[in-house]
BAKE-646243 format. One record per residue: residue in one letter; x, y, z of N, C-alpha, C in turn. Coordinates in steps of 0.2 Angstrom, whole numbers, plus 5000, padded with zeros to 4 digits. Each point is the difference from the previous one (the first is absolute). Layout:
N
aXYZXYZXYZ/...
***
This chain:
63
x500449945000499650065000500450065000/x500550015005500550075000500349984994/x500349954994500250024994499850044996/x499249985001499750044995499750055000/x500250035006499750085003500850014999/x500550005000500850044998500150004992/x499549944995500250004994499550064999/x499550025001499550064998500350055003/x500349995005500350065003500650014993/x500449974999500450004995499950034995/x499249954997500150044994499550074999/x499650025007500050084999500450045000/x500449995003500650035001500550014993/x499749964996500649984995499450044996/x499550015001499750034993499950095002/x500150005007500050065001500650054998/x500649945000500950024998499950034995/x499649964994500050024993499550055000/x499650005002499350055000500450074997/x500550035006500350055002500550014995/x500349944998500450024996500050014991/x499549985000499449994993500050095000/x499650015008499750064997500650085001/x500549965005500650054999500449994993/x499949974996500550014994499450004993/x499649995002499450014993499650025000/x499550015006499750065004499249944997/x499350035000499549994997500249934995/x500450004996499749944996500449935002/x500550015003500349965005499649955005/x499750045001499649995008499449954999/x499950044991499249964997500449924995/x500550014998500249964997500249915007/x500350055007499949945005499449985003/x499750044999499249985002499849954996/x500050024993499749944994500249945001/x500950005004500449934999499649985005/x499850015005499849985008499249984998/x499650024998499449994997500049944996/x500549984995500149954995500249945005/x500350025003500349935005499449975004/x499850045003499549985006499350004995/x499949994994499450004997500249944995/x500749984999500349924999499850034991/x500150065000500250014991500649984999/x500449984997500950004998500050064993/x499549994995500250044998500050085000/x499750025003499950055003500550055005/x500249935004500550015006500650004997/x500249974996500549984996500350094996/x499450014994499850034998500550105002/x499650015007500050045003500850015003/x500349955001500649995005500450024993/x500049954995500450034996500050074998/x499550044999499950074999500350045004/x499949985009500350025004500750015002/x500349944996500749975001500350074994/x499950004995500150024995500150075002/x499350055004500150055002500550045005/x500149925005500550015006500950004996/x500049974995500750014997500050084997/x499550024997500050064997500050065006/x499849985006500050055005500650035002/
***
């Protein structure tokens, strides 16, 4: 039981890290492009989530 209250703790924590930094380096579309990836995941689209990361990846090298 306590593993799986430290993996959620974990990975809000890990989606909070990027939240921040999504929206500190690409401001507005950052923040909506990791939304989409977070939405696609937990709604079990791959394409989608897939989709969206790549976009996001693409924009983080350009940042």
């Amino acid at each position: 039981m306590g593993d799986v209250v430290l993996m959620q703790l974990l990975r809000i924590l890990g989606e909070f890290l990027l939240t921040r930094q999504a929206q500190a380096r690409l401001g507005l579309l950052g923040l909506a492009l990791l939304s989409v990836v977070t939405v696609g995941i937990r709604a079990r689209r791959a394409g989608l989530a897939v989709g969206a990361a790549v976009v996001f990846t693409l924009l983080m090298t350009q940042a």
